[in-house]
Biopython code that builds the backbone (N, CA, C, O; Angstrom):
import numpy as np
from Bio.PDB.StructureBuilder import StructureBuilder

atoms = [
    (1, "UNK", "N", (0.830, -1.191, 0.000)),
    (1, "UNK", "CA", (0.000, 0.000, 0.000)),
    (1, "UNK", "C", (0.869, 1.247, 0.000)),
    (1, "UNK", "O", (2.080, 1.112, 0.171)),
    (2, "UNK", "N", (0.385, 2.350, -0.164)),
    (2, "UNK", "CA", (1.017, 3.688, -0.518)),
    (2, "UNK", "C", (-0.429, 4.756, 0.084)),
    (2, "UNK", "O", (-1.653, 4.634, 0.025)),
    (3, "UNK", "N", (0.476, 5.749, 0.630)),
    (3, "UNK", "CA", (-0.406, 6.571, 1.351)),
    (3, "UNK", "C", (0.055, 8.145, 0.589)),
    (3, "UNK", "O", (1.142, 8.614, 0.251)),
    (4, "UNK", "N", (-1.342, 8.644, 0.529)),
    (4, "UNK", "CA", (-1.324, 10.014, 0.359)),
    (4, "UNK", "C", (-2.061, 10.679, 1.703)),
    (4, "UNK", "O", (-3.088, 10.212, 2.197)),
    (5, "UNK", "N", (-1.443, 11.703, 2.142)),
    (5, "UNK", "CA", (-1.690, 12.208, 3.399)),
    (5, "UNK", "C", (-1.530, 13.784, 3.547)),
    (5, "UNK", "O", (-0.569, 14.429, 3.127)),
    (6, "UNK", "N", (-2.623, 14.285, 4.208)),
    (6, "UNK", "CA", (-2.329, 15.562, 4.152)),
    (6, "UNK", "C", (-1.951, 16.077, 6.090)),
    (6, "UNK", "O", (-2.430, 15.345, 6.956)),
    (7, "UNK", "N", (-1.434, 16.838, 6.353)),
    (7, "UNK", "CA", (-0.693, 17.380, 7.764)),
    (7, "UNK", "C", (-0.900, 18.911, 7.250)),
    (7, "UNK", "O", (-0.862, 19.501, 6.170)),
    (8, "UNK", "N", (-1.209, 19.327, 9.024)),
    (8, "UNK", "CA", (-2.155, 20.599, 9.146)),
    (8, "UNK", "C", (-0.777, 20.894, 9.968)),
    (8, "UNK", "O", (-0.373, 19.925, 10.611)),
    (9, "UNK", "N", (0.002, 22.078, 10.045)),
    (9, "UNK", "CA", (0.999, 22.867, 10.530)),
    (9, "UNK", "C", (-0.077, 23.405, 11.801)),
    (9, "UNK", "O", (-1.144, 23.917, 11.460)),
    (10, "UNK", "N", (0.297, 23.245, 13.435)),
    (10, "UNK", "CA", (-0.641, 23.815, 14.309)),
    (10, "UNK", "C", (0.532, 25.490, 14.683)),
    (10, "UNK", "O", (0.646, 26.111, 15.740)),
    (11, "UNK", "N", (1.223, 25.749, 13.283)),
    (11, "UNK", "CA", (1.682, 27.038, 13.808)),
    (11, "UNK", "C", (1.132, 27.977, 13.195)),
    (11, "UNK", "O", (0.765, 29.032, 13.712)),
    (12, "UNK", "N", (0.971, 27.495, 11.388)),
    (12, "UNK", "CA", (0.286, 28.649, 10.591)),
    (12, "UNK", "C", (-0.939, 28.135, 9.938)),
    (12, "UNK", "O", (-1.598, 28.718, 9.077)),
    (13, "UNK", "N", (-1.165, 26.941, 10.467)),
    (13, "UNK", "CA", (-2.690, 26.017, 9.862)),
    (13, "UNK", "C", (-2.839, 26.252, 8.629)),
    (13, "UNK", "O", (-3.734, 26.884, 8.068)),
    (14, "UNK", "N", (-1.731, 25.609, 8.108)),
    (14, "UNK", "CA", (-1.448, 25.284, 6.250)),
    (14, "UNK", "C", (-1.668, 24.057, 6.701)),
    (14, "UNK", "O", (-1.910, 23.510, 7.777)),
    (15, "UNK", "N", (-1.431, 23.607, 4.941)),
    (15, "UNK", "CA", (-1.669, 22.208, 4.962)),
    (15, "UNK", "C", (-0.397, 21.784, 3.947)),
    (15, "UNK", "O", (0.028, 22.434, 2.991)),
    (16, "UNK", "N", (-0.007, 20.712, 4.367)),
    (16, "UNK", "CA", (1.303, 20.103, 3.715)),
    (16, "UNK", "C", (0.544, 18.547, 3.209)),
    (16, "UNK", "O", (-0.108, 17.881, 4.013)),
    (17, "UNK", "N", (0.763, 18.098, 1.695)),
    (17, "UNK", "CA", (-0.034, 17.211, 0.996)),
    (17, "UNK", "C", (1.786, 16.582, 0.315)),
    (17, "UNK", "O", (2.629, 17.130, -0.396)),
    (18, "UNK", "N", (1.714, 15.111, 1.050)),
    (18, "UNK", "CA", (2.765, 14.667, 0.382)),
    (18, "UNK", "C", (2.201, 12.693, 0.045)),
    (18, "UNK", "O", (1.022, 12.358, 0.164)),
    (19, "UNK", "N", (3.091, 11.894, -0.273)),
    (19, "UNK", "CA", (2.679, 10.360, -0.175)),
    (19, "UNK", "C", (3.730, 9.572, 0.317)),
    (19, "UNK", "O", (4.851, 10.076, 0.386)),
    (20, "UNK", "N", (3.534, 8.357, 0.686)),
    (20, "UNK", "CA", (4.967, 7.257, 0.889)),
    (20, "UNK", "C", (4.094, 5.868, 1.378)),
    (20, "UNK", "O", (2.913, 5.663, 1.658)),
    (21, "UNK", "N", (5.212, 5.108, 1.331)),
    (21, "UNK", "CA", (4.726, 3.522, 1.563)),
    (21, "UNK", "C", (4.380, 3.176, 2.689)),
    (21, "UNK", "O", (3.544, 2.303, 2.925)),
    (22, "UNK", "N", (5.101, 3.945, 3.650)),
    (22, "UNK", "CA", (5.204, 3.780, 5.341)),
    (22, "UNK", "C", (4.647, 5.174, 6.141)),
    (22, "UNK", "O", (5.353, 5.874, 6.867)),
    (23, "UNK", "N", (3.464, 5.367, 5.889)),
    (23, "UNK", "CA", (3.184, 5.973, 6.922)),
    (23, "UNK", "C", (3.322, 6.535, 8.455)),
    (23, "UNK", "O", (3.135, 7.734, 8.661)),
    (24, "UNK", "N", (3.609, 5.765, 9.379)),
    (24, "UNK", "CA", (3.944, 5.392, 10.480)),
    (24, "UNK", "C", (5.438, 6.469, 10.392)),
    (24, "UNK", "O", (5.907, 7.297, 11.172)),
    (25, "UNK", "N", (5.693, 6.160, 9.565)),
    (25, "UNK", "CA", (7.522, 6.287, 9.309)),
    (25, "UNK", "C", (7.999, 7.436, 8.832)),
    (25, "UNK", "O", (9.010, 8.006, 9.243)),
    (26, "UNK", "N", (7.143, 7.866, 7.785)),
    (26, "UNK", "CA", (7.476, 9.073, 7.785)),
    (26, "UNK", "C", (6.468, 10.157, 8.632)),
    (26, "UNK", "O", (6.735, 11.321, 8.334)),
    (27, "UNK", "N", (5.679, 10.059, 9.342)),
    (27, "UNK", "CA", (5.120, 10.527, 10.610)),
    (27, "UNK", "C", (6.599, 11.172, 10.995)),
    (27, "UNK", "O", (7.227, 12.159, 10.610)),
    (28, "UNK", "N", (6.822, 10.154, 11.912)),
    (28, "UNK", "CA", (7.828, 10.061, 12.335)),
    (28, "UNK", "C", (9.183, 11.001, 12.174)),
    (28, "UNK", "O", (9.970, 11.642, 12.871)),
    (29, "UNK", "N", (8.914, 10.630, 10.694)),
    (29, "UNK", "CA", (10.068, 11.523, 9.943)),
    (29, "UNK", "C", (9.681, 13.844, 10.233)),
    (29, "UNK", "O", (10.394, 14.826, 10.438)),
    (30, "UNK", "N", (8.448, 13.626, 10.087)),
    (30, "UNK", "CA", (8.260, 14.787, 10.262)),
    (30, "UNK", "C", (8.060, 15.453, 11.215)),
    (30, "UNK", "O", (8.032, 16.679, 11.102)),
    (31, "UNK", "N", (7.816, 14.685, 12.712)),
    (31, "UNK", "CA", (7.946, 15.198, 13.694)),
    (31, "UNK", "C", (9.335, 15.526, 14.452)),
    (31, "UNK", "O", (9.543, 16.247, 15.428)),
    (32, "UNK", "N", (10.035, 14.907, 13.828)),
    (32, "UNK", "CA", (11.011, 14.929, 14.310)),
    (32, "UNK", "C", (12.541, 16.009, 13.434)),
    (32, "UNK", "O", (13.717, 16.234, 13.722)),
    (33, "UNK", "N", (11.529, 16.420, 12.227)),
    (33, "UNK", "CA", (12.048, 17.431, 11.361)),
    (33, "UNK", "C", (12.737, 17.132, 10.506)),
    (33, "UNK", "O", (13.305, 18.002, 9.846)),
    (34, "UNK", "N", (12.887, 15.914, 10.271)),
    (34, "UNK", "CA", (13.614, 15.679, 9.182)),
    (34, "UNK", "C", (13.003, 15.951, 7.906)),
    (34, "UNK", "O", (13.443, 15.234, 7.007)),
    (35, "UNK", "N", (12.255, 16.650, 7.617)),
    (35, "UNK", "CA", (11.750, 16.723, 6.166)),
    (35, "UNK", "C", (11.710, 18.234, 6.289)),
    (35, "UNK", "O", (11.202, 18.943, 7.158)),
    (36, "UNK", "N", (12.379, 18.535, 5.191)),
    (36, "UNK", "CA", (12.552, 20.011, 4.847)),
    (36, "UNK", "C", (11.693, 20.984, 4.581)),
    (36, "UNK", "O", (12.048, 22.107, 4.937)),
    (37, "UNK", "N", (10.750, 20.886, 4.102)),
    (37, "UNK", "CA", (9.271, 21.354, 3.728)),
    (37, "UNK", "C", (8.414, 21.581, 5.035)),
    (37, "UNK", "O", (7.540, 22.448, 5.045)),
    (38, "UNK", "N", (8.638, 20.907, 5.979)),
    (38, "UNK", "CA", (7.748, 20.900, 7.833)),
    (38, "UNK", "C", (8.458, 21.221, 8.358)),
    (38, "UNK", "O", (8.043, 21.909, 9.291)),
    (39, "UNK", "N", (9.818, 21.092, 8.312)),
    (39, "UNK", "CA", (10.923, 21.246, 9.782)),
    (39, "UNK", "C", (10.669, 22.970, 10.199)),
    (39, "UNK", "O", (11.879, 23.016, 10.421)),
    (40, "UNK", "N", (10.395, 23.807, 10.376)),
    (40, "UNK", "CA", (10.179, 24.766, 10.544)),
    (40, "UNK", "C", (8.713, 25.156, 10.837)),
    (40, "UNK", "O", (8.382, 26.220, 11.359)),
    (41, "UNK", "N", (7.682, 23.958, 10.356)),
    (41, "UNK", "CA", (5.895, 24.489, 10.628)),
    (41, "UNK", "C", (5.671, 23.410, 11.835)),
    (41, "UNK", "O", (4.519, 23.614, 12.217)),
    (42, "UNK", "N", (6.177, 22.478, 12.521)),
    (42, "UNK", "CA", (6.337, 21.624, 13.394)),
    (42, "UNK", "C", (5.772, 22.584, 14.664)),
    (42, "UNK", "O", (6.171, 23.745, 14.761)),
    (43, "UNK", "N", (4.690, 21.937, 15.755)),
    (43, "UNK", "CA", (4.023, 20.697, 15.444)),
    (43, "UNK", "C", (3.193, 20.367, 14.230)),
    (43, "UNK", "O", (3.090, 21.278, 13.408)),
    (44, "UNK", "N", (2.654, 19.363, 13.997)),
    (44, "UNK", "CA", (1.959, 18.914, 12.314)),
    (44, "UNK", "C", (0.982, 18.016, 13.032)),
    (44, "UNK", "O", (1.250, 17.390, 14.057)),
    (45, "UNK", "N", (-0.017, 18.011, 12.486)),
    (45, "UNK", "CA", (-1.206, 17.418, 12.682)),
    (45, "UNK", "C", (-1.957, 16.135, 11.577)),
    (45, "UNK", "O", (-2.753, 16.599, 10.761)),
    (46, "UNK", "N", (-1.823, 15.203, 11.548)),
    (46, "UNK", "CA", (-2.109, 14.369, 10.798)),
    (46, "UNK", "C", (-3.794, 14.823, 10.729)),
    (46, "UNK", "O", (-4.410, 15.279, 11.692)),
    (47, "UNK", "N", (-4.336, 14.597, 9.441)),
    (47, "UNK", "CA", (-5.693, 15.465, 9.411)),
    (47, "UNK", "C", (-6.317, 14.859, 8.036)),
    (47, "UNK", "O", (-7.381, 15.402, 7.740)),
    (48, "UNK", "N", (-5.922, 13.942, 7.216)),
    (48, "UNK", "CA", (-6.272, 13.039, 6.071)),
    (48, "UNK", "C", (-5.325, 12.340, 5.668)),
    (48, "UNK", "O", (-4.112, 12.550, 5.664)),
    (49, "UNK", "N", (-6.307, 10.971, 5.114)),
    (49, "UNK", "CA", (-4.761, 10.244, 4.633)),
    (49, "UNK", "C", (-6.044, 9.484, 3.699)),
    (49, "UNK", "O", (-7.259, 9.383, 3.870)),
    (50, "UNK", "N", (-5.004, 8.980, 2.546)),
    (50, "UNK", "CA", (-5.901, 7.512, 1.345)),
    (50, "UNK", "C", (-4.903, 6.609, 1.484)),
    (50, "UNK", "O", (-3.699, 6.803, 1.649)),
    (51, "UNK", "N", (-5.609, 5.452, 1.389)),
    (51, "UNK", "CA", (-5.060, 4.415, 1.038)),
    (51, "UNK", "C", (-5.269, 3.828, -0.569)),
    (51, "UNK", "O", (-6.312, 3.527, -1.150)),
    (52, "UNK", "N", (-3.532, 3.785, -1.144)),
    (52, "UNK", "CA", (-3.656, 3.418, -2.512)),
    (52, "UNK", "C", (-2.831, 1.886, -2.764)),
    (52, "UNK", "O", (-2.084, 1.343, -1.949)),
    (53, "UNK", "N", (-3.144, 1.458, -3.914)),
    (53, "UNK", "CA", (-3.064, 0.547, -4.427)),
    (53, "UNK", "C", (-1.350, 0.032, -4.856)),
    (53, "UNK", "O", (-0.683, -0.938, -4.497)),
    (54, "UNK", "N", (-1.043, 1.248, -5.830)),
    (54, "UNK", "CA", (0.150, 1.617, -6.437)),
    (54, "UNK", "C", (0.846, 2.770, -6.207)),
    (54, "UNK", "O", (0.083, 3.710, -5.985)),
    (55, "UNK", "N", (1.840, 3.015, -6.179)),
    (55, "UNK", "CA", (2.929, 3.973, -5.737)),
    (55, "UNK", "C", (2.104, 5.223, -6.937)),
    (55, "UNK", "O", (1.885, 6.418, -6.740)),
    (56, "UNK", "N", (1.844, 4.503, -7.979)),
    (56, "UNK", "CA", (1.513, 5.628, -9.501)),
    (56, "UNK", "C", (-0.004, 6.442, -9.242)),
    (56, "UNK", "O", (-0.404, 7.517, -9.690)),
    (57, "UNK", "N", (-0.511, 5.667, -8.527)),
    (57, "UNK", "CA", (-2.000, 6.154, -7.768)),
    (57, "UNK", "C", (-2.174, 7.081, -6.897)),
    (57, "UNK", "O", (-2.923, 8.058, -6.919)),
    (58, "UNK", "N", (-1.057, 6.530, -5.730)),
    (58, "UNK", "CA", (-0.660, 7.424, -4.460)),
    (58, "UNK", "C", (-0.384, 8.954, -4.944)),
    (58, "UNK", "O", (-1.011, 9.945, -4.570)),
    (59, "UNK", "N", (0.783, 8.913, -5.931)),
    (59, "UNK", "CA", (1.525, 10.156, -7.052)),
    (59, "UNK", "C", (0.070, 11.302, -7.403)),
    (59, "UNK", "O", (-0.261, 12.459, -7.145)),
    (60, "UNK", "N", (-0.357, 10.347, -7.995)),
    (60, "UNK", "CA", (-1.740, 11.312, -9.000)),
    (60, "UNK", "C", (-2.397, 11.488, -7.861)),
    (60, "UNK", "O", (-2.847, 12.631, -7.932)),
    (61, "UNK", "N", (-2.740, 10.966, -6.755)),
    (61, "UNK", "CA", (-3.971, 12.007, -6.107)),
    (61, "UNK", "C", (-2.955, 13.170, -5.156)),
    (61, "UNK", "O", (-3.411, 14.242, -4.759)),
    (62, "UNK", "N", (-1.837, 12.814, -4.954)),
    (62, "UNK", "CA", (-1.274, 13.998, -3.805)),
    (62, "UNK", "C", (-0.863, 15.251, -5.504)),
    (62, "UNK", "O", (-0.968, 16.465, -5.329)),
    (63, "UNK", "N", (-0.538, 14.831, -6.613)),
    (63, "UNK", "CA", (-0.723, 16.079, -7.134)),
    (63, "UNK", "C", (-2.268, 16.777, -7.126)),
    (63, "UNK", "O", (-2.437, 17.942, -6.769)),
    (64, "UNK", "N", (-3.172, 16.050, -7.493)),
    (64, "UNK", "CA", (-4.566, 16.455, -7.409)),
    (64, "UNK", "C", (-4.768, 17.105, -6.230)),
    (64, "UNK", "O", (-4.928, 18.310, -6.424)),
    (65, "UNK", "N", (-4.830, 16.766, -5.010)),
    (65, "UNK", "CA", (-4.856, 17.748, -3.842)),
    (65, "UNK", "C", (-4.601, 18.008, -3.751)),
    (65, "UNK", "O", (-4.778, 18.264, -2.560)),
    (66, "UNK", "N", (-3.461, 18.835, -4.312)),
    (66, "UNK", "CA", (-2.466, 19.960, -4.048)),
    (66, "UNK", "C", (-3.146, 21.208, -5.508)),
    (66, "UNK", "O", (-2.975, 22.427, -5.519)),
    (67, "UNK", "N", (-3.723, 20.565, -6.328)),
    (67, "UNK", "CA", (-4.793, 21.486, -7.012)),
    (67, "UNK", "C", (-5.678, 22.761, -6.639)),
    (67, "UNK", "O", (-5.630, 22.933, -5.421)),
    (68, "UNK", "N", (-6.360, 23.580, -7.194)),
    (68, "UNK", "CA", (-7.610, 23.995, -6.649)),
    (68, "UNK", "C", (-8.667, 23.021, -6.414)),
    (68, "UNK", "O", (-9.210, 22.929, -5.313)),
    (69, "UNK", "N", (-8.946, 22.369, -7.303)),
    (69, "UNK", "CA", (-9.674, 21.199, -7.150)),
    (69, "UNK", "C", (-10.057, 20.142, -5.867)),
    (69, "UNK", "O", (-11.083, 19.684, -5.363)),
    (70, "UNK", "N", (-8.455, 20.036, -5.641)),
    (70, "UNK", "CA", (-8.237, 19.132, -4.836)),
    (70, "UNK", "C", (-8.371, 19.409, -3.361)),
    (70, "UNK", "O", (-8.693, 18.708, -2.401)),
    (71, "UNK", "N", (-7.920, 21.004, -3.543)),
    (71, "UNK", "CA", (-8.256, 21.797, -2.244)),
    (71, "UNK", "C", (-9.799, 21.779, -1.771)),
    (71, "UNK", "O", (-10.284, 21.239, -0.776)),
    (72, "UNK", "N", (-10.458, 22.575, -2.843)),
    (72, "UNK", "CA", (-12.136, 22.242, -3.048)),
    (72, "UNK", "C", (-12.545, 21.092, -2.560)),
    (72, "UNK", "O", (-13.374, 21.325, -1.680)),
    (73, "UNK", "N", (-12.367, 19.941, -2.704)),
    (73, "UNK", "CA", (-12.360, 18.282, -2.070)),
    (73, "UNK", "C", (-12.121, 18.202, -1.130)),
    (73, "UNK", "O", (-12.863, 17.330, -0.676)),
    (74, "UNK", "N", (-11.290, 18.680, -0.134)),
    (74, "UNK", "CA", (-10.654, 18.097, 1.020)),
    (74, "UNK", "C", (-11.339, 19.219, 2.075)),
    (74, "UNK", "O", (-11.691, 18.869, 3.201)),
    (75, "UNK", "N", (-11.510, 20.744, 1.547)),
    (75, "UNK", "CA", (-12.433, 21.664, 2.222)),
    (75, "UNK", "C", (-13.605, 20.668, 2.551)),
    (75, "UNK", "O", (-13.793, 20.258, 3.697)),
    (76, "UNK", "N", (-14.264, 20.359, 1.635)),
    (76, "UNK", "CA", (-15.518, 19.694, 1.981)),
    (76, "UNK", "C", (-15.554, 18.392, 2.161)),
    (76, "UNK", "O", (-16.656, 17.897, 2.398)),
    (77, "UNK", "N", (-14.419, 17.555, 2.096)),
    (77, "UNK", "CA", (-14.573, 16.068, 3.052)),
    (77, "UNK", "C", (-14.088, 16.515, 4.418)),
    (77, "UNK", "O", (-14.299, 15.595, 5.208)),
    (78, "UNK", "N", (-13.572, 17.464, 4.965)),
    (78, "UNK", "CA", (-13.120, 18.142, 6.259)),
    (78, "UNK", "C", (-13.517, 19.052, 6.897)),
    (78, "UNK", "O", (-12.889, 19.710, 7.725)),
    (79, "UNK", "N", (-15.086, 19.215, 6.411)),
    (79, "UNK", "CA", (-15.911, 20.317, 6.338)),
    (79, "UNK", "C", (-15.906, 20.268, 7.822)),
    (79, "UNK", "O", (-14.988, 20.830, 8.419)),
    (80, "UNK", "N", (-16.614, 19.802, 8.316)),
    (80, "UNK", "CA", (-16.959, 19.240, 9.780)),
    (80, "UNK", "C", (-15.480, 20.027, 10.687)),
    (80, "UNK", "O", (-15.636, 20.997, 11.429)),
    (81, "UNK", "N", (-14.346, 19.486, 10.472)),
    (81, "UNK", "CA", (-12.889, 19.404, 11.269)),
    (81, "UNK", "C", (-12.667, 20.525, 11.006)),
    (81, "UNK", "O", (-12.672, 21.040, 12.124)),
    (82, "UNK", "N", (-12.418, 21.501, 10.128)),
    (82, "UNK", "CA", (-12.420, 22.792, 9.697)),
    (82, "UNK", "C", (-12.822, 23.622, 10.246)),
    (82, "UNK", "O", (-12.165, 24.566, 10.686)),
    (83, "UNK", "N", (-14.250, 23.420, 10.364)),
    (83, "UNK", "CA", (-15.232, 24.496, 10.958)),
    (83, "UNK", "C", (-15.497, 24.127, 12.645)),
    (83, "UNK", "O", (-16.033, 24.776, 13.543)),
    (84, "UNK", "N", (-15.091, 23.272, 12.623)),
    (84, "UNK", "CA", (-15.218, 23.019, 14.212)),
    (84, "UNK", "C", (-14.151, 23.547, 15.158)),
    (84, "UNK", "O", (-14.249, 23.353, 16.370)),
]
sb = StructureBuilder()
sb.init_structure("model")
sb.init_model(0)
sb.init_chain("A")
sb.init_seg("    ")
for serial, (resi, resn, name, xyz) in enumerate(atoms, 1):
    if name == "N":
        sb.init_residue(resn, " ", resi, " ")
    sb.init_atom(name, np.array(xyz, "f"), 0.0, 1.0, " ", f" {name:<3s}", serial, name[0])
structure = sb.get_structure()
C-alpha cells in the first residue's frame, strides 16, 4: 500500500499534501524534522490520509490535492474538522 496524506501545521494552519509507503515512518520523519518542507511548521497534525493501491495512484492524487480542485475536495470532506 502507498499513502497520500495531508498534515495541518498547528503554527500557521497550512496544509502540507505529500505520499509514501510507510506511513507510520514518515510521521515520524516529520515530527522529528527531518523533512525540509515541515521542519520549521512543526508541530503537524495528521488530518487526512488515502489508502492506494500503487505507488503511480498514491503520485496522482497527492498532485490532485495539491490542485484547486483538490483543495475544493478536502475543504468539503473536512468540512466538519475545519469548521469546528
Amino acid at each position: 500500500m502507498y499513502y497520500t496524506y495531508v498534515l495541518q501545521s498547528l503554527v500557521d494552519n497550512k496544509f502540507y499534501t505529500g505520499y509514501t509507503k510507510d506511513l507510520k515512518q514518515r510521521l515520524k520523519q516529520h515530527e522529528k524534522g527531518e523533512v525540509f518542507s515541515t521542519k520549521n511548521r512543526r508541530p503537524l497534525k495528521l488530518i487526512y490520509y488515502e489508502a492506494c493501491l500503487s505507488q503511480q495512484d498514491a503520485l496522482h492524487r497527492e498532485k490532485y490535492l495539491k490542485t484547486s480542485h483538490g483543495k475544493m475536495f478536502l475543504k468539503k470532506r473536512l468540512k466538519c474538522y475545519l469548521t469546528g
